[in-house]
ZADOLUM-771118 format. One record per residue (C-alpha): residue number from 1; residue in three letters; x, y, z. Coordinates in steps of 0.2 Angstrom, whole numbers, plus 2048, in hexadecimal, padded with zeros to 3 digits. Example, Ala and Ser with C-alpha at 12.3 -4.5 7.8 and 13.67 -1.06 7.14 Angstrom:
ZADOLUM-771118
- seq/type/east/north/up
- 1/Ala/83E/7EA/827
- 2/Ser/844/7FB/824
END
This chain:
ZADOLUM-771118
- seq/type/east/north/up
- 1/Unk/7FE/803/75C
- 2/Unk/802/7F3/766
- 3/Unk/801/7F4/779
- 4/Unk/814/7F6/77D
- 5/Unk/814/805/770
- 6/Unk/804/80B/77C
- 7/Unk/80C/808/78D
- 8/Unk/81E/811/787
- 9/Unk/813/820/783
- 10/Unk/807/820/794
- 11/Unk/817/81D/79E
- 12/Unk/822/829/796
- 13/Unk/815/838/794
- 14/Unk/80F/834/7A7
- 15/Unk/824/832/7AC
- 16/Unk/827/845/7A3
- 17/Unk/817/84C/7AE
- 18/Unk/81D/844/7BD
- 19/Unk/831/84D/7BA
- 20/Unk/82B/85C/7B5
- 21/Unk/820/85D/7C3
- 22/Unk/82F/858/7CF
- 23/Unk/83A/867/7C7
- 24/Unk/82C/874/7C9
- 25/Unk/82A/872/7DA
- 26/Unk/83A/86C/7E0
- 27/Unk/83F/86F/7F2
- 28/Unk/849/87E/7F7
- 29/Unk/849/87A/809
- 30/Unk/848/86D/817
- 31/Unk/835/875/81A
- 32/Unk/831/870/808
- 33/Unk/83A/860/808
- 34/Unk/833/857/819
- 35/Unk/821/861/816
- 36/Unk/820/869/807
- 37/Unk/81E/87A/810
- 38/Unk/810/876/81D
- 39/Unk/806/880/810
- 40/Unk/7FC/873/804
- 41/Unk/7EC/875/801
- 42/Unk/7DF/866/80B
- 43/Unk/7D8/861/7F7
- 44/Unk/7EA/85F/7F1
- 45/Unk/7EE/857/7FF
- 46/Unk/7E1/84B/800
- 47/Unk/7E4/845/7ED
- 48/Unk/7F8/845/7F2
- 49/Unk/7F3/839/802
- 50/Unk/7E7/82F/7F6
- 51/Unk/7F7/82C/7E9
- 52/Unk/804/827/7F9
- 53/Unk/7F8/81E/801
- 54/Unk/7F1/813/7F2
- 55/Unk/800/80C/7EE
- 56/Unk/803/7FC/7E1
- 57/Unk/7F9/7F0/7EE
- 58/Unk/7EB/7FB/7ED
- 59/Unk/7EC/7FD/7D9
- 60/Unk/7F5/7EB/7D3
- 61/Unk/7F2/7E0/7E0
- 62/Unk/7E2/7E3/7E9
- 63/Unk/7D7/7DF/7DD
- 64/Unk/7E4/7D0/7D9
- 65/Unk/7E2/7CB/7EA
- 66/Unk/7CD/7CC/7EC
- 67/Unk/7CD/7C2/7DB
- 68/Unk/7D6/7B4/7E1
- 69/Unk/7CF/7B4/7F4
- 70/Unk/7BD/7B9/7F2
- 71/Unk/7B4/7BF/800
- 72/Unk/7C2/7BE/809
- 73/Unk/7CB/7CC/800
- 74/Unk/7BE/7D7/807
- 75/Unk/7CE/7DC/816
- 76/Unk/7D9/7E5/80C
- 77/Unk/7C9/7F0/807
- 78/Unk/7C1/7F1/81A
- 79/Unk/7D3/7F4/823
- 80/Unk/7DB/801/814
- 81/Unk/7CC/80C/814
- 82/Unk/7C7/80C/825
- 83/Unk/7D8/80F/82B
- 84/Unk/7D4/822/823
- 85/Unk/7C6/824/82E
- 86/Unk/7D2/821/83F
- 87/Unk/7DD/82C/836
- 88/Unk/7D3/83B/834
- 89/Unk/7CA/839/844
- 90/Unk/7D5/833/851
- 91/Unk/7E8/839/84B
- 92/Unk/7EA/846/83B
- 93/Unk/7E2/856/842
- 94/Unk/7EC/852/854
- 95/Unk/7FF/84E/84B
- 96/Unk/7FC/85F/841
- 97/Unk/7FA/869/84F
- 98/Unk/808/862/858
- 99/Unk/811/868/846
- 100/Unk/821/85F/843
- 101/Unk/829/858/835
- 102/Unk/826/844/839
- 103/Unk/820/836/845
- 104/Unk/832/834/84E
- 105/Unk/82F/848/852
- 106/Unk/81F/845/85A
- 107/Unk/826/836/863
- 108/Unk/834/83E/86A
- 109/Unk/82F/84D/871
- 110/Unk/81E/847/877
- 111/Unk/827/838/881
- 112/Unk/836/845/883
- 113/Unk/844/835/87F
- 114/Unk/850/836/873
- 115/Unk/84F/822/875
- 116/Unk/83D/822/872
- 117/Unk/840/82D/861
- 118/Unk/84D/822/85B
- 119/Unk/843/812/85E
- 120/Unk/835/81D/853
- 121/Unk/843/81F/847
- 122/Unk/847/80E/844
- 123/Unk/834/808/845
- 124/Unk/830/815/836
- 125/Unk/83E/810/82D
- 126/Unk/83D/7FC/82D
- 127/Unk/827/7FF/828
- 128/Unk/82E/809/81C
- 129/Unk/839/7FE/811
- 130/Unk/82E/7F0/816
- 131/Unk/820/7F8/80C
- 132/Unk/82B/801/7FE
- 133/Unk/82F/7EF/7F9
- 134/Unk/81E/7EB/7F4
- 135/Unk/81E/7FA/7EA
- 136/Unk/82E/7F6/7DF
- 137/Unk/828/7E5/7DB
- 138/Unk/81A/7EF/7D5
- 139/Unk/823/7FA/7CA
- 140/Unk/82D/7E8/7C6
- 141/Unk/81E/7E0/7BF
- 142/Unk/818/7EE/7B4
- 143/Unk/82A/7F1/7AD
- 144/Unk/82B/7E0/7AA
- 145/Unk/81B/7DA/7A0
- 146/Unk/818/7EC/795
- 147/Unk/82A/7EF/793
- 148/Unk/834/7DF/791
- 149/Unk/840/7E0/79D
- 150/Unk/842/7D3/7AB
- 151/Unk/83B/7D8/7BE
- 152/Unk/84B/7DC/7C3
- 153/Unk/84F/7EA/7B6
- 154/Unk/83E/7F1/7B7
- 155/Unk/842/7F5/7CB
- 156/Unk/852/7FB/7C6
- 157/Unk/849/808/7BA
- 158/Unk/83B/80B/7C7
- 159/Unk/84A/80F/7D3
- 160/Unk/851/81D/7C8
- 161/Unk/840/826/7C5
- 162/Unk/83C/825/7D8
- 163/Unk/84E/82C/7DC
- 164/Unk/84F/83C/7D1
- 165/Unk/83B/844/7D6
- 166/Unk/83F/83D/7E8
- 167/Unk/851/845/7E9
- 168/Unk/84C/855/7DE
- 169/Unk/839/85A/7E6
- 170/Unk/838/851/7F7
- 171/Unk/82A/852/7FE
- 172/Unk/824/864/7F5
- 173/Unk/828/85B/7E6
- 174/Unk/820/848/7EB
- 175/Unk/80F/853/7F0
- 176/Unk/80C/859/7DE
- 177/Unk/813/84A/7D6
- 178/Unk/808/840/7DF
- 179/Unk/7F9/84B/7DB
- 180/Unk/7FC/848/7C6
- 181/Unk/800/835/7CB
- 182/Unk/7EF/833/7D4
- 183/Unk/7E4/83A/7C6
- 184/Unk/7F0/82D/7BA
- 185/Unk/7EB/81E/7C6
- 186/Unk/7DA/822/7C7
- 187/Unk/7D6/822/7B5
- 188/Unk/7E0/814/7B2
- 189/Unk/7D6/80B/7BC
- 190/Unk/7C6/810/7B9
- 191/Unk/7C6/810/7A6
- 192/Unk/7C9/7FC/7A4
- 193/Unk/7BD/7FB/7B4
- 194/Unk/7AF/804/7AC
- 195/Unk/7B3/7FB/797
- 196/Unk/7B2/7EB/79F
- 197/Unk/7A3/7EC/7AA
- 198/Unk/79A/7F3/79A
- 199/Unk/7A0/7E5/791
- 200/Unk/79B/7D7/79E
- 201/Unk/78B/7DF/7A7
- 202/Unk/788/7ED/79A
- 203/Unk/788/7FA/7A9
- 204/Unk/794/805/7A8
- 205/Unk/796/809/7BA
- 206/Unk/7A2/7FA/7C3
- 207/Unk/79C/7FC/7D3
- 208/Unk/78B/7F8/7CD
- 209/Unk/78E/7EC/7BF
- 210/Unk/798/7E2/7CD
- 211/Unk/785/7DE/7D3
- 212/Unk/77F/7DC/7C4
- 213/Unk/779/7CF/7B9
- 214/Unk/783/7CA/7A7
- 215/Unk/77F/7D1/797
- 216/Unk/77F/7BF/78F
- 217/Unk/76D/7C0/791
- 218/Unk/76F/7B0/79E
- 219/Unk/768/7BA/7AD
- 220/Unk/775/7B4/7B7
- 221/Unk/77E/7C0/7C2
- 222/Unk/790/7C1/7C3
- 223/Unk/794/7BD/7D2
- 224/Unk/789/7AE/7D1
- 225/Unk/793/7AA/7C0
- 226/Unk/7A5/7AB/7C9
- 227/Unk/79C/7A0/7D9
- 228/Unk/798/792/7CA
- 229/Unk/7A8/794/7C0
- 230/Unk/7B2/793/7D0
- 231/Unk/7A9/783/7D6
- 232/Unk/7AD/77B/7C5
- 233/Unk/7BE/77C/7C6
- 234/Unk/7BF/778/7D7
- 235/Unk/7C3/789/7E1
- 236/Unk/7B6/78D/7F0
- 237/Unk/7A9/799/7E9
- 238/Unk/7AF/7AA/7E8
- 239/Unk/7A2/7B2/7F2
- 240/Unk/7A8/7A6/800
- 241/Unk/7B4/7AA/80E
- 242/Unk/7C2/79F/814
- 243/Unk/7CC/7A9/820
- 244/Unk/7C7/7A5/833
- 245/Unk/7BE/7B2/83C
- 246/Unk/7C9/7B8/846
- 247/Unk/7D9/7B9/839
- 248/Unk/7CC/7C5/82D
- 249/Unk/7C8/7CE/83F
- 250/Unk/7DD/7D0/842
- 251/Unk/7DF/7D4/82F
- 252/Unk/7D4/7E1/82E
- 253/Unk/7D9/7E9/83F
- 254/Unk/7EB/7E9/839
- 255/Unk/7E9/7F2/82A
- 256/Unk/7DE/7FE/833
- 257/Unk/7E7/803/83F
- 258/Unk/7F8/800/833
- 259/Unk/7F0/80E/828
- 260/Unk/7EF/819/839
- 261/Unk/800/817/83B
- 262/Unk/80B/818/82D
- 263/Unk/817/827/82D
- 264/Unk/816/82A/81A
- 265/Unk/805/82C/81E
- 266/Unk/804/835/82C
- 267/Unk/811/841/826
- 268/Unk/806/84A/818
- 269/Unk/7FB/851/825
- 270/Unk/809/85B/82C
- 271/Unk/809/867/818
- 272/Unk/7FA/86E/81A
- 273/Unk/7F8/880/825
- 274/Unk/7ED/87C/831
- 275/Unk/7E6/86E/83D
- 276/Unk/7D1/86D/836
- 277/Unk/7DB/86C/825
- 278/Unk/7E2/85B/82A
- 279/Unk/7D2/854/82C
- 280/Unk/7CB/85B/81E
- 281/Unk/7DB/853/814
- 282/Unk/7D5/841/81C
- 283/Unk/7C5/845/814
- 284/Unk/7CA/84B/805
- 285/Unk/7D5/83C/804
- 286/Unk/7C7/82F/806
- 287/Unk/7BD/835/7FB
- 288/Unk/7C9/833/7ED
- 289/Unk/7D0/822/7F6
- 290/Unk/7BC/81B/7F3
- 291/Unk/7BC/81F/7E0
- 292/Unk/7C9/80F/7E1
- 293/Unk/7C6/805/7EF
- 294/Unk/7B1/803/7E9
- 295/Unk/7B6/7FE/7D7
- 296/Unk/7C5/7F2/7DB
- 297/Unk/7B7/7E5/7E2
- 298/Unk/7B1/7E6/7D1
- 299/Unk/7C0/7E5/7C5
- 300/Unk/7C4/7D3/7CE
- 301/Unk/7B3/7CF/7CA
- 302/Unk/7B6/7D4/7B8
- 303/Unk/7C9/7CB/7B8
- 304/Unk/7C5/7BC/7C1
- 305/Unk/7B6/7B7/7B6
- 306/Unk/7C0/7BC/7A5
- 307/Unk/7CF/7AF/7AB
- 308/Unk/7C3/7A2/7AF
- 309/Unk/7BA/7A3/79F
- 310/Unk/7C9/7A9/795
- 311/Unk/7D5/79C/79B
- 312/Unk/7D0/78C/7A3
- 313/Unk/7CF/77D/799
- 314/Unk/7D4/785/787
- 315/Unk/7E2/77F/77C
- 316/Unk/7F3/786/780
- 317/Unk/7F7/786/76E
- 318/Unk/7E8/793/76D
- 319/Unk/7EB/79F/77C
- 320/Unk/7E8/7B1/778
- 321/Unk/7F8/7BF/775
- 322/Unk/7F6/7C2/78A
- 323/Unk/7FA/7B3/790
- 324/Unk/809/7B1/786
- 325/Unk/80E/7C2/789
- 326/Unk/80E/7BF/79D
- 327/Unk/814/7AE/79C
- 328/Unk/824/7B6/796
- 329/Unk/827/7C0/7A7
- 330/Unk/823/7AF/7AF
- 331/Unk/816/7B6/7BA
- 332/Unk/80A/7AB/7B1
- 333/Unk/810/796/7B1
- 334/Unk/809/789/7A7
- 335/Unk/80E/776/7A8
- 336/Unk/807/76A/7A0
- 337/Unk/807/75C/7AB
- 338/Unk/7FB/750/7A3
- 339/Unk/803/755/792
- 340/Unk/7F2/756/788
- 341/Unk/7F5/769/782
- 342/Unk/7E8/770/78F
- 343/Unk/7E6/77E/79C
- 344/Unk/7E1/776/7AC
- 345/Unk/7DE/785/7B7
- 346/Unk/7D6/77C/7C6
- 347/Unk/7D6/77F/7DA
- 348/Unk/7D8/774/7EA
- 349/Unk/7C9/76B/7E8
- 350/Unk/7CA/763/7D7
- 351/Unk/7D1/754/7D5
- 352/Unk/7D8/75B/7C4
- 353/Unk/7E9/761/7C8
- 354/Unk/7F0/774/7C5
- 355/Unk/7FA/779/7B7
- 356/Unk/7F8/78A/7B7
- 357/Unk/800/796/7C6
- 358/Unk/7FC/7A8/7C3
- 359/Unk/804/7B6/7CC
- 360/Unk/7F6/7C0/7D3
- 361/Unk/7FF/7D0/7D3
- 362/Unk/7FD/7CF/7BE
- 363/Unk/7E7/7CE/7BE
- 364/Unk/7E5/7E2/7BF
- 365/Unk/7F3/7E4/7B3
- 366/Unk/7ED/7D6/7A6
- 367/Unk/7DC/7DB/7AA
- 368/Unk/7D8/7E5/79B
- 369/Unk/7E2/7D8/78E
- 370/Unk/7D8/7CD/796
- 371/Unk/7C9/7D4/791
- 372/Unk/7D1/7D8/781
- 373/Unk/7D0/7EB/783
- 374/Unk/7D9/7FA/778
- 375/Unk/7EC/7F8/778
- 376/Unk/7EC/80B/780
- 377/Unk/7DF/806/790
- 378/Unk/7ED/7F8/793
- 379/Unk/7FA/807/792
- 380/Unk/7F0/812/79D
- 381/Unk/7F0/804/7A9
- 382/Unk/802/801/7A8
- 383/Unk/805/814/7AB
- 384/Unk/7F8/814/7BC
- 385/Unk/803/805/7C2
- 386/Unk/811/80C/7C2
- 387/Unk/80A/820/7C9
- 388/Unk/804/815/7D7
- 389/Unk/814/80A/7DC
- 390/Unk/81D/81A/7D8
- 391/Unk/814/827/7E1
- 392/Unk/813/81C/7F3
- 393/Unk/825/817/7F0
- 394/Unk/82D/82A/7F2
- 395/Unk/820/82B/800
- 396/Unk/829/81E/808
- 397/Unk/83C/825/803
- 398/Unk/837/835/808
- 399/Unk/834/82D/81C
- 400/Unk/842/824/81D
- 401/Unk/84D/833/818
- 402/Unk/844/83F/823
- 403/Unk/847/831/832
- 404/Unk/85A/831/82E
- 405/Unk/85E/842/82A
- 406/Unk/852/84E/835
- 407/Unk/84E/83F/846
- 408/Unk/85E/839/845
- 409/Unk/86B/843/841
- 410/Unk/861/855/844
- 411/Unk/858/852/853
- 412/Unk/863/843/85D
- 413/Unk/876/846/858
- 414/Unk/87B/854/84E
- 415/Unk/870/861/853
- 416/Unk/87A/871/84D
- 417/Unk/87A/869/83A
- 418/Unk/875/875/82E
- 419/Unk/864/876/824
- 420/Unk/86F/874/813
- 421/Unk/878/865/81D
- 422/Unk/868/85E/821
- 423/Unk/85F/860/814
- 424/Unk/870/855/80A
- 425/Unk/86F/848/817
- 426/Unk/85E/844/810
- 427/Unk/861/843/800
- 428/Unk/86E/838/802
- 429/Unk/863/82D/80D
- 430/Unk/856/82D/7FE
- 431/Unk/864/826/7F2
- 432/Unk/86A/818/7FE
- 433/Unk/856/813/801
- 434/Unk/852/812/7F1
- 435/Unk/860/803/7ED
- 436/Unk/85A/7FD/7FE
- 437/Unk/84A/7FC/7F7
- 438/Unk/84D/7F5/7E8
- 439/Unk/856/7E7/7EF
- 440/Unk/846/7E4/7F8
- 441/Unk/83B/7E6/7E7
- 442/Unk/845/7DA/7E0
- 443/Unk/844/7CC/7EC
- 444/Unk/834/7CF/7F5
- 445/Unk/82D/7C5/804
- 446/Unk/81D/7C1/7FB
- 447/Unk/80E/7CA/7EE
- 448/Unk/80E/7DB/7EE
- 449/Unk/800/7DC/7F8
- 450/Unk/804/7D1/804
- 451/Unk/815/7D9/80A
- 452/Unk/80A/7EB/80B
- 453/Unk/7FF/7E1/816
- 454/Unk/80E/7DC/822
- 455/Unk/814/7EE/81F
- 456/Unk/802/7F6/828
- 457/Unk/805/7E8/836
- 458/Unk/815/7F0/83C
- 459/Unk/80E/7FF/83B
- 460/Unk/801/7FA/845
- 461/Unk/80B/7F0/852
- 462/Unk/817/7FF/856
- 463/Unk/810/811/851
- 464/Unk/7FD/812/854
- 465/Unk/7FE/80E/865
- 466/Unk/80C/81B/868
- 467/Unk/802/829/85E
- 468/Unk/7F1/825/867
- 469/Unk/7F6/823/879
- 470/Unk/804/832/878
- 471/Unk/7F5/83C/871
- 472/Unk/7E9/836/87C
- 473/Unk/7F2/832/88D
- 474/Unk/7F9/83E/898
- 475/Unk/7FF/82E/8A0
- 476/Unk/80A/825/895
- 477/Unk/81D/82A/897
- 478/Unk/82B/825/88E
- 479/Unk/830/813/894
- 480/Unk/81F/80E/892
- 481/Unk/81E/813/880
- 482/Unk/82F/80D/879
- 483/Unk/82D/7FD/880
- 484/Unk/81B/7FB/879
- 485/Unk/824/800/868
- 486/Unk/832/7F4/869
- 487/Unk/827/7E6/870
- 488/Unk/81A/7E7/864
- 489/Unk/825/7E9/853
- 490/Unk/832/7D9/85A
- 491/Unk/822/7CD/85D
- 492/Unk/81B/7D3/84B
- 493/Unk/82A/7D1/842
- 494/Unk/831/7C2/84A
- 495/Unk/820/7BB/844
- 496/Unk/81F/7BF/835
- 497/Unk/831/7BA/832
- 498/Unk/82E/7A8/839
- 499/Unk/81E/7A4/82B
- 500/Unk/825/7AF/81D
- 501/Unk/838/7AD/81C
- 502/Unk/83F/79F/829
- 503/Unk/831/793/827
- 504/Unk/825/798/817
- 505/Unk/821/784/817
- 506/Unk/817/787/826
- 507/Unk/80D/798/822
- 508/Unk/7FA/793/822
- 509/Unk/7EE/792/831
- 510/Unk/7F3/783/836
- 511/Unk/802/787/83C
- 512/Unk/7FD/79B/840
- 513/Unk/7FA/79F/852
- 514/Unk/7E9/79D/855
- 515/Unk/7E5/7A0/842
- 516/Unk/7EA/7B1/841
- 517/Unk/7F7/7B3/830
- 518/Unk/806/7BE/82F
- 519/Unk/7FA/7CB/827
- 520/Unk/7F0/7CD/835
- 521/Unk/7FE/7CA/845
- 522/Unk/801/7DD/847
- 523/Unk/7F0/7DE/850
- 524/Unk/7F7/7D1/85E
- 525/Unk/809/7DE/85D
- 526/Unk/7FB/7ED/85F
- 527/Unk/7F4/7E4/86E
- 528/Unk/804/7E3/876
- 529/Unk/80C/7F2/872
- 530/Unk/7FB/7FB/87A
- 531/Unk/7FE/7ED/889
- 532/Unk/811/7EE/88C
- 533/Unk/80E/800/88B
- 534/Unk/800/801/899
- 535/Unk/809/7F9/8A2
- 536/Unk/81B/7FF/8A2
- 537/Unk/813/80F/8A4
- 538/Unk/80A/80C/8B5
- 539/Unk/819/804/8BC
- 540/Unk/825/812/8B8
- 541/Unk/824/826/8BC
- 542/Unk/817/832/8B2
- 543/Unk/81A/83C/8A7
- 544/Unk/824/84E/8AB
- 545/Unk/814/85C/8AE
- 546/Unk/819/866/89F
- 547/Unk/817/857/894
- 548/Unk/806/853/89B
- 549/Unk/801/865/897
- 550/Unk/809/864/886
- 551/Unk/7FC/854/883
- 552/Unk/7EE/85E/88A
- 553/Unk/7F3/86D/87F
- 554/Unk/7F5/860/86E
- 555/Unk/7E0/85B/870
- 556/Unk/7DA/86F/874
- 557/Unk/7D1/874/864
- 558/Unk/7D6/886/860
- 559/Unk/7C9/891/857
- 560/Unk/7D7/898/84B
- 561/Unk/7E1/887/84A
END
């Protein structure tokens, strides 16, 4: 069967799990819709966290992105996964004891403020479609190339899939879904992973054939092959970093401390019953989050050295069924500029020029064609692209509808609503997010990775420093931490706008303050949320003595808890 056949069958048995998943355990209550109950177990839940939490940069573009950038790429895999560790030690088992619905809750009462809730509220929603956009593209992308639509429509039928289990389950139903969608990613990504490594290293274990040397029987070591390839055409060599110091140091803070802080992700540790249960989730969770983040070094090892030596300098008239068949989505571009029938695939420091741009969101996806693997492992990887754009995606919704209908309307204005009212509210909020979103998928602010990126640097900028010091500072009242949140989000935002929308001509570190790239500015926003904070704080009156208590009573261990 061809791969299209392949992919419609992946997609649509992996879709008809995902529903009938959705339908089982469909929320009967507010309790089941904002936290599934409060009654998961820590192993589902740490495989539900993995699914939300690896989202289409983690499965599409990571790799993507540490194929082009080298070294460098190393970030995304240092900040992601070690965000899970200040998660699981410094926030999840201190939020589930406190044991509300969401991060607004947690803001509000502790810094006793409506104002300081509905400054949460807007924080969580503007992360959350920021992020949700980089999962639409996602869903865009895989639409487009294995299903022949354009981007567009493919976000458009992404939008409808993630509106009826998001609508009908909530978050009982987006826990269980996402436990089938994470065992659906993982193969998909492992399989291709593990085929190619055989066939490039003859291990059969990525993260070690990654370090291993070809099966040519040259000696030669991969990495030392992509170095020599690279140089050729003139890239830098791939085990060679270009970032400056200090941006990879800001980058890799950001997405730490981003990962800390992002509601969707916070909020899972509020289904399980009891507090040593939320760490175990983080655990748990980490665990299933390595099984990815080891091998995704590897399969842009694998893709990277496939293109080079698939691609560069062949006939155009002879390229293989793959090229062709991404080239019709246009995220692959050839122009023959020199007219002699060529592929000229050549970096910055030839003095050959470029004819072939390539979308980097496309390497995980084209990966198996690539290495001219089984139509059905190309299906397979279809279907785990689209379980993890999907999966984070109604994490997301599932935020912003819980910020609107139970922080806003439930607990600042309309505080006699009913459950049933409520619970409507939400659902309507979901369906006006998801064409919100879509919008965004459609015209996104950069690679899918990328706009993820800015998405952690928000977070980081306005929520991390709100959680940590309202859990660990009697101290900090409520001036001092709405003004942290508002100052840090405003000077994030306005600098990413200004190098990724009003002056893109201008976004390399030439023109970055002190080098340090809109991926990397929510570190600076952290900094001065926890410093405008501090010092708001000391200038204005404490805390009222019950709220200190309460902070107190927050980091008690209980025996039975």
């Amino acid at each position: 069967m061809s791969v299209q056949s392949w992919t419609f069958i992946m997609v649509a048995t992996s879709f008809a799990l995902y529903i009938g998943v959705a339908i089982w355990s469909r929320a009967k209550s507010t309790g089941d819709f904002y936290v599934a109950g409060g009654n998961v177990s820590p192993v589902v839940n740490g495989l539900a966290t993995a699914a939300g939490w690896m989202s289409a940069a983690s499965f599409i573009s990571m790799a993507g992105l540490i194929a082009f950038m080298g070294r460098d790429g190393s970030v995304y895999l240092m900040g992601w996964t070690g965000g899970y560790v200040l998660l699981a030690l410094l926030l999840a088992p201190y939020l589930r004891k406190f044991g509300k619905y969401t991060v607004p809750d947690f803001v509000g009462d502790r810094y006793y403020s409506q104002v300081a809730r509905v400054v949460a509220v807007i924080c969580a929603i503007f992360v959350s479609f920021t992020y949700v956009a980089g999962q639409m593209r996602g869903v865009g992308i895989v639409f487009s190339r294995f299903i022949g639509v354009s981007i567009e429509t493919g976000v458009v039928i992404g939008m409808g899939i993630v509106f009826f289990y998001a609508v009908l389950g909530g978050m009982k139903g987006i826990t269980y879904t996402q436990v089938a969608q994470y065992c659906v990613l993982i193969f998909a990504f492992l399989v291709p992973a593990i085929f190619i490594s055989l066939l490039l290293t003859g291990n059969p274990i990525p993260q070690l054939g990654f370090g291993s040397t070809l099966s040519d029987g040259s000696g030669v070591y991969l990495l030392d092959r992509l170095d020599g390839l690279g140089q050729e055409l003139g890239f830098a060599a791939y085990t060679d970093g270009q970032k400056g110091t200090l941006d990879v140091l800001f980058i890799t803070a950001a997405l730490m401390v981003g990962t800390a802080g992002l509601p969707h992700v916070i909020v899972r540790f509020y289904t399980v019953p009891k507090v040593w249960q939320a760490r175990s989730s983080a655990g748990w969770a980490l665990l299933f989050i390595a099984l990815l983040y080891t091998t995704a070094p590897a399969v842009a090892a694998f893709a990277r050295a496939n293109l080079l030596t698939t691609v560069s300098n062949q006939p155009y008239s002879d390229v293989p069924a793959w090229f062709s068949n991404w080239e019709a989505t246009g995220l692959i571009q050839f122009d023959d500029k020199n007219g002699d029938g060529l592929i000229q695939y050549t970096g910055p420091r030839s003095d050959i020029p470029n004819e072939l741009t390539i979308d980097r969101d496309i390497m995980v996806l084209a990966n198996p064609e690539i290495a001219n693997l089984p139509a059905w492992v190309t299906g397979l990887v279809a279907a785990g692209g689209l379980a993890a754009a999907l999966s984070t995606a109604a994490g997301l919704l599932l935020v912003i509808a819980t910020s609107v209908a139970h922080d806003l309307f439930k607990n600042s204005f309309r505080s006699d609503i009913s459950e049933k009212t409520e619970l409507r509210i939400a659902r309507i909020t979901v369906g006006f997010a998801v064409v919100v979103s879509g919008y965004l998928g459609i015209h996104p602010p950069g690679f899918v990775g990328e706009v993820v990126a800015l998405a952690f640097g928000l977070a980081a900028a306005s929520f991390f420093p709100a959680i940590l010091l309202g859990i660990f500072t009697k101290r900090m009242n409520s001036y001092g931490a709405v003004s942290g949140m508002i100052a840090g989000i405003t000077f994030t935002t306005l600098y990413i706008a200004y190098f990724k929308f009003l002056y893109p001509e201008l976004n390399s570190a030439d023109h970055w303050w002190l080098g340090i790239s809109p991926e990397g500015i929510g570190t600076v926003g952290m900094l001065l949320n926890f410093a405008v904070s501090g010092v708001v704080a000391w200038l204005t009156p404490p805390p009222p003595v019950e709220i200190q208590r309460f902070v107190e009573e927050i980091r008690v261990p209980r025996k039975l808890a």
